[in-house]
C-alpha positions in Angstrom: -34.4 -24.7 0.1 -31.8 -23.8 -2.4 -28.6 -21.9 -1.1 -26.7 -19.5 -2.9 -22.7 -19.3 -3.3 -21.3 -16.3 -4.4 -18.6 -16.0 -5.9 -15.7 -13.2 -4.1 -14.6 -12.4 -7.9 -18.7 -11.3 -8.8 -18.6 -8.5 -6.4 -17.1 -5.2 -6.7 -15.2 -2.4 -4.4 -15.4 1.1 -5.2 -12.6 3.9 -4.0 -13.4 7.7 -4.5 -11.4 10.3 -3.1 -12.7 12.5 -0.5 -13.2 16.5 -1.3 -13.3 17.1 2.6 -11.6 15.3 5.9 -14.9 13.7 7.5 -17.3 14.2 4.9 -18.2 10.6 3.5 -18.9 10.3 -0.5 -22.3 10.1 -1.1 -23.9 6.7 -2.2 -25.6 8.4 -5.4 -22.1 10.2 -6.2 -20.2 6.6 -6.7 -19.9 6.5 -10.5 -18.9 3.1 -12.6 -15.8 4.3 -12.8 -14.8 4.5 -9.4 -14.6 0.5 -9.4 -10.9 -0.9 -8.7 -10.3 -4.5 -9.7 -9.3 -5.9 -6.5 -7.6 -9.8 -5.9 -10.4 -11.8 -4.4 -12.6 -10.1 -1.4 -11.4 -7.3 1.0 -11.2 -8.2 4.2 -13.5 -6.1 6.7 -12.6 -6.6 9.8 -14.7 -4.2 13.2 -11.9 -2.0 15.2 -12.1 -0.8 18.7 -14.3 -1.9 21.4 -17.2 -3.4 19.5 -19.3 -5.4 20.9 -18.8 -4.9 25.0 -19.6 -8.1 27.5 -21.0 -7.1 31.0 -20.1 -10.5 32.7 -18.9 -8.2 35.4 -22.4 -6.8 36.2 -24.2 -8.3 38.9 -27.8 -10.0 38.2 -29.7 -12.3 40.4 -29.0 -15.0 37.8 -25.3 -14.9 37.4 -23.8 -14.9 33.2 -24.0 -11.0 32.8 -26.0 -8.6 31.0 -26.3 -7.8 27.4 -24.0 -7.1 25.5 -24.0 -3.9 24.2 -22.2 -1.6 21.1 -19.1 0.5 21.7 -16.4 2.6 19.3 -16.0 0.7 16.5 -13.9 1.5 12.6 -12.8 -0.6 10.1 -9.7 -2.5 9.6 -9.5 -3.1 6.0 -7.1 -5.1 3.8 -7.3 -5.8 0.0 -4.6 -6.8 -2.9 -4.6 -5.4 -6.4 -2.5 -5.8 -9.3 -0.1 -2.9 -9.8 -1.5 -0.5 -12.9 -0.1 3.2 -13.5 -0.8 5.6 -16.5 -0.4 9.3 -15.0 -1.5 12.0 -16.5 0.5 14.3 -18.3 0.0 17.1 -15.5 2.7 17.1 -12.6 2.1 17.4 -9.1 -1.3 15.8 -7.6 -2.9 15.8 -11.3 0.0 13.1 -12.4 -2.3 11.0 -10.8 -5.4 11.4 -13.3 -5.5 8.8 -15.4 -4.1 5.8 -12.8 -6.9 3.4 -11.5 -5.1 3.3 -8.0 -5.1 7.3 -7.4 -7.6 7.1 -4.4 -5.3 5.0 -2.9 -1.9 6.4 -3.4 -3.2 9.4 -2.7 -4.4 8.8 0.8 -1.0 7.3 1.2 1.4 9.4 3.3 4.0 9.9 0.8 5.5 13.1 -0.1 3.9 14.0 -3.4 6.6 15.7 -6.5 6.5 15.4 -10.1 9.0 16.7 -12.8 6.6 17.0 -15.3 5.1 14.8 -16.1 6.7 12.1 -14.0 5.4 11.1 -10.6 7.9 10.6 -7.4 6.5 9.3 -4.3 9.3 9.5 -1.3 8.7 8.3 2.4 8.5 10.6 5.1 7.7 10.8 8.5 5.5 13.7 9.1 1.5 13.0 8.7 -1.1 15.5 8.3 -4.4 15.4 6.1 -5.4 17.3 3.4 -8.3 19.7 4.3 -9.7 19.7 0.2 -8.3 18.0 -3.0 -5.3 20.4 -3.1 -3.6 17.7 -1.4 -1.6 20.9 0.1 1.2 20.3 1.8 2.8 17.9 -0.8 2.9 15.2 2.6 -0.8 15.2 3.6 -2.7 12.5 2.8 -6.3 12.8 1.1 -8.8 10.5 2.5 -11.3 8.7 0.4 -14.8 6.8 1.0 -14.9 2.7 0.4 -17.8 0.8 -0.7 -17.8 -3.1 -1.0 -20.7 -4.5 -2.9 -21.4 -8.1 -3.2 -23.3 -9.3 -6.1 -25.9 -10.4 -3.4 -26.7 -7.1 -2.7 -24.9 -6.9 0.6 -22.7 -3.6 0.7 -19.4 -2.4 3.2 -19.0 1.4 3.6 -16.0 3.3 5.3 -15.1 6.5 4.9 -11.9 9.0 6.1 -9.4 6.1 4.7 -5.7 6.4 5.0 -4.0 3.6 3.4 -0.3 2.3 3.7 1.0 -0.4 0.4 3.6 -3.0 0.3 4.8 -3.6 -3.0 6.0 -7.8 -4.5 6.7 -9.4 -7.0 8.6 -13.0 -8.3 10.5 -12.8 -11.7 7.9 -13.1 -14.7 4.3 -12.3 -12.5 2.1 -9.6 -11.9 3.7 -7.1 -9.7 1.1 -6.4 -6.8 0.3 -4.3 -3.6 -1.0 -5.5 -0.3 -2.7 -2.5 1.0 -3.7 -2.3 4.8 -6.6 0.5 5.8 -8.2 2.2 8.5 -11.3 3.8 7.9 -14.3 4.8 10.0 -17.5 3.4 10.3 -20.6 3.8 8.3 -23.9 2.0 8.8 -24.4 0.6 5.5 -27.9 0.1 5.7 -28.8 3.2 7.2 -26.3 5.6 4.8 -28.6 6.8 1.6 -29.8 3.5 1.4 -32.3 4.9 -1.4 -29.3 5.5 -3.9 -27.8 2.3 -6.0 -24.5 1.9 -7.1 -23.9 1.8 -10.7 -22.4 -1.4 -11.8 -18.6 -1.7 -12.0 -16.7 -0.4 -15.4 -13.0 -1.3 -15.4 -10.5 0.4 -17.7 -9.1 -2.2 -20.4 -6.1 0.0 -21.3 -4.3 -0.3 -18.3 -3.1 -3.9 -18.0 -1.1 -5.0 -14.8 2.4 -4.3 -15.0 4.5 -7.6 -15.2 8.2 -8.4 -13.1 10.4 -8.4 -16.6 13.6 -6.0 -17.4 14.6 -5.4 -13.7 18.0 -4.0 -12.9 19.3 -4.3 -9.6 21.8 -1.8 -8.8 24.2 -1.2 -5.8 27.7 -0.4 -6.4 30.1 -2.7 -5.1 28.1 -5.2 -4.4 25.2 -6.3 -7.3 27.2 -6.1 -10.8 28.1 -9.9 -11.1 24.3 -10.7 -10.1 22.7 -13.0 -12.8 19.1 -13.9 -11.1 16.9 -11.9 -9.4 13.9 -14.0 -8.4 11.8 -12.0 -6.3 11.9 -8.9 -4.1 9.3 -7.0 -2.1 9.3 -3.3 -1.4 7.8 -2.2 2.4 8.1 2.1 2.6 8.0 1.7 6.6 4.9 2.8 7.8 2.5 2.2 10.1 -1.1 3.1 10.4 -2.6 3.6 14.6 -5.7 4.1 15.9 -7.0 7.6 16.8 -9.7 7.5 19.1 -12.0 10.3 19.6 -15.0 10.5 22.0 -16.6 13.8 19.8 -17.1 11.3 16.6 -20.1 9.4 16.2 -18.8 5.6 16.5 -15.0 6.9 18.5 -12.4 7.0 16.1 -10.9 10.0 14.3 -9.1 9.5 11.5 -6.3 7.0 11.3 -2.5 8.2 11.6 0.3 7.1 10.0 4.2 6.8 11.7 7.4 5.7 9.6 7.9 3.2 12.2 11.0 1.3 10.7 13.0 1.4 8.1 12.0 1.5 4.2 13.5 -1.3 3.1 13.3 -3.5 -0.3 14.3 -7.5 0.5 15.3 -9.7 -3.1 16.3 -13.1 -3.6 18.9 -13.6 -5.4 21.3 -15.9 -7.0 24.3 -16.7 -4.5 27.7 -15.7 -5.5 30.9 -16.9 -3.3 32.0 -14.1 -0.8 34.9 -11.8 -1.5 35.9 -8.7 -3.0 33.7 -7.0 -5.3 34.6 -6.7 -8.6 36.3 -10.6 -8.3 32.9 -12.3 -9.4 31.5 -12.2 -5.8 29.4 -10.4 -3.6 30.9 -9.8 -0.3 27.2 -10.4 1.7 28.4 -12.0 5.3 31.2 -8.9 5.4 28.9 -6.1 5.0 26.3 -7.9 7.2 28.9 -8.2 9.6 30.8 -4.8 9.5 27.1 -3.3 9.8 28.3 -1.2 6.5 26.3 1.5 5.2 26.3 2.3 1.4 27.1 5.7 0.4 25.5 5.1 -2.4 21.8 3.9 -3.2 20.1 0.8 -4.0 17.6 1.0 -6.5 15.4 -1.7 -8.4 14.3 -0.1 -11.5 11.7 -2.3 -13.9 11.9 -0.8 -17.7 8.1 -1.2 -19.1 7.4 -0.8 -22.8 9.8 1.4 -25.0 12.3 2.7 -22.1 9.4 3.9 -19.3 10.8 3.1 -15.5 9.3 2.7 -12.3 12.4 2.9 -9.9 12.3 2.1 -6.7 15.5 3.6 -4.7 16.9 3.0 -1.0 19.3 6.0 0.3 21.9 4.9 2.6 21.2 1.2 2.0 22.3 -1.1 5.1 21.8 -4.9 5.1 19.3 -5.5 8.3 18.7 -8.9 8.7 21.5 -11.5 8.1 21.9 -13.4 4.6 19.6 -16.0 4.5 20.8 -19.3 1.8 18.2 -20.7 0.0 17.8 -23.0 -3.0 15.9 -22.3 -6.3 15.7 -24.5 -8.4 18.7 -26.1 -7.7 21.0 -23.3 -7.2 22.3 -21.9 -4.3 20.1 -18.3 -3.3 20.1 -15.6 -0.8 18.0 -13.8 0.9 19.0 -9.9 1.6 17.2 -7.2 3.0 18.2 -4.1 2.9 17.0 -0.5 5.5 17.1 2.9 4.1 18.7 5.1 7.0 17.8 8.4 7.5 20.0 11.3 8.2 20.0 15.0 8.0 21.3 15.0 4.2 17.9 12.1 3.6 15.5 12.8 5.6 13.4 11.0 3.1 15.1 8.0 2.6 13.3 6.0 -0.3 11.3 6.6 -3.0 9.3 5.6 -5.9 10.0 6.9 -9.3 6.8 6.5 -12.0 7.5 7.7 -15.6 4.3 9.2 -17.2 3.6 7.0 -20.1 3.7 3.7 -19.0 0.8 2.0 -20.1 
């Protein structure tokens, strides 16, 4: 008998944001445009109890009983390629025209837009958004996941918070790690009558490409000639919710700001000492546990002058200088916390401009 392989880049994953916490999207209300080109396959992987042993339980033949099914939700990871186009709309409708707005928008980052730019900043506060209105500017919208494999084979989850992580190396694709939690839905026994249309991408909005970076910290990055790669990680953390009322025993997932936003680069080494001598004094600040008064930001210039900044407030170095070698010249490692304080309460942010394409 003939066997099949499929190939992970054949299938397709859908995102559609939620009008109502704990109201999944219907299968027959997934259009072809709710397809989001995703790296490879998403990785499904059953939360909470699961499948329960009973070796404990007596029987007269020893082994246990059967097994049987407890709580269960979906861990979910995926990558995609880093695309923006907003909308010319501020607010929550900046997000219009990007293929990503299910996702950022059920991330929990304070939503504020000076028209018609976008600005996402951590916080630490976590509610969810009770319709679209996305109301307050913090609350995350929750959307509904399907997975479809050419096969035929489909992955539902719905009430989906998700958290990014943003990298990049000099000259590649700039991409986003995303990590999920989601609840449970039987795929097979959720409107199994509807199909999903097949996939239609958007052709105008090409992944955005690590070129035109500048690297700014005063005091410290001015005489920096390379910047090879950096990663951008806003802090949070998604937890478990369990509750016994919901049909498989999770509510919706919750999100913490459990360390600090932080942004790590490598970068060419320069010799320690003073700055403004052609040096970068990285082992003194490390040491002296300095904190910047003023920010670190990484902004990447796209096209004719557009921006997406990213931007550290009260930037501290957090892990100690770590030499490398690139290509044959010396490089370091630094990573850099955002610390939080009355005055920046939100200590990082990301900064979209409108047009970029």
């Amino acid at each position: 008998m003939a066997s099949t392989v499929i190939a992970s880049n054949t299938s397709a994953v859908y995102f559609q944001t939620q009008a109502t916490v704990g109201t999944a999207i219907a299968v027959g209300s997934i259009v072809a445009g709710d397809a989001i080109r995703v790296v490879g396959a998403p990785k499904f992987s059953p939360r909470g109890a699961g499948i329960i042993e009973r070796t404990d339980t007596m029987t007269p033949f020893g082994g246990g009983q059967a097994v049987v099914t407890g709580g269960h939700g979906w861990d979910i990871t995926f990558q995609t390629e880093l695309f923006w186009d907003a909308a010319t709309a501020g607010g929550t409708g900046g997000f219009a025209n990007t293929q990503l707005a299910a996702l950022w928008l059920a991330s929990p980052f304070t939503v504020t837009a000076a028209t018609p730019d976008v600005t996402l900043a951590v916080q630490s506060q976590f509610a969810t958004a009770g319709s679209a209105s996305r109301s307050p500017a913090y609350a995350v919208q929750p959307f509904t996941m399907f997975y479809v494999e050419s096969s035929g084979k489909r992955y539902a989850a719905f009430d989906c918070i998700a958290i990014p992580k943003i990298s990049a190396e000099y000259g590649q694709r700039i991409m986003i790690d995303w990590t999920v939690k989601g609840k449970w839905i039987d795929p097979d026994a959720y409107n199994t009558t509807a199909t999903i249309p097949a996939p239609s991408y958007a052709t105008d909005q090409p992944p955005l490409v690590a070129l035109n970076s500048a690297l700014t910290l005063a005091n410290y990055f001015e005489n920096v000639t390379a910047l090879t790669k950096w990663t951008f990680d806003p802090g949070f953390s998604l937890s478990d919710v369990g509750d016994s009322r919901e049909a498989n025993g999770f509510g919706i997932g919750f999100s913490t700001l459990a360390t600090y936003p932080s942004l790590e680069v490598d970068v060419a080494d320069l010799p320690e000492g003073a700055a403004g001598d052609n040096a970068a004094p990285d082992w003194t600040d490390a040491l002296s546990n300095k904190v910047f008064a003023t920010a670190l930001t990484l902004a990447i210039t796209v096209g004719t002058g557009d921006t997406i900044t990213f931007s550290l407030a009260n930037p501290q170095v957090i892990a100690w200088p770590a030499v490398g070698d690139t290509d044959g010249h010396r490089s370091l490692t630094l990573k850099f916390g955002a610390i939080p304080n009355a005055a920046t309460p939100s200590p990082a942010t990301i900064a979209f401009d409108a047009t970029i394409p």
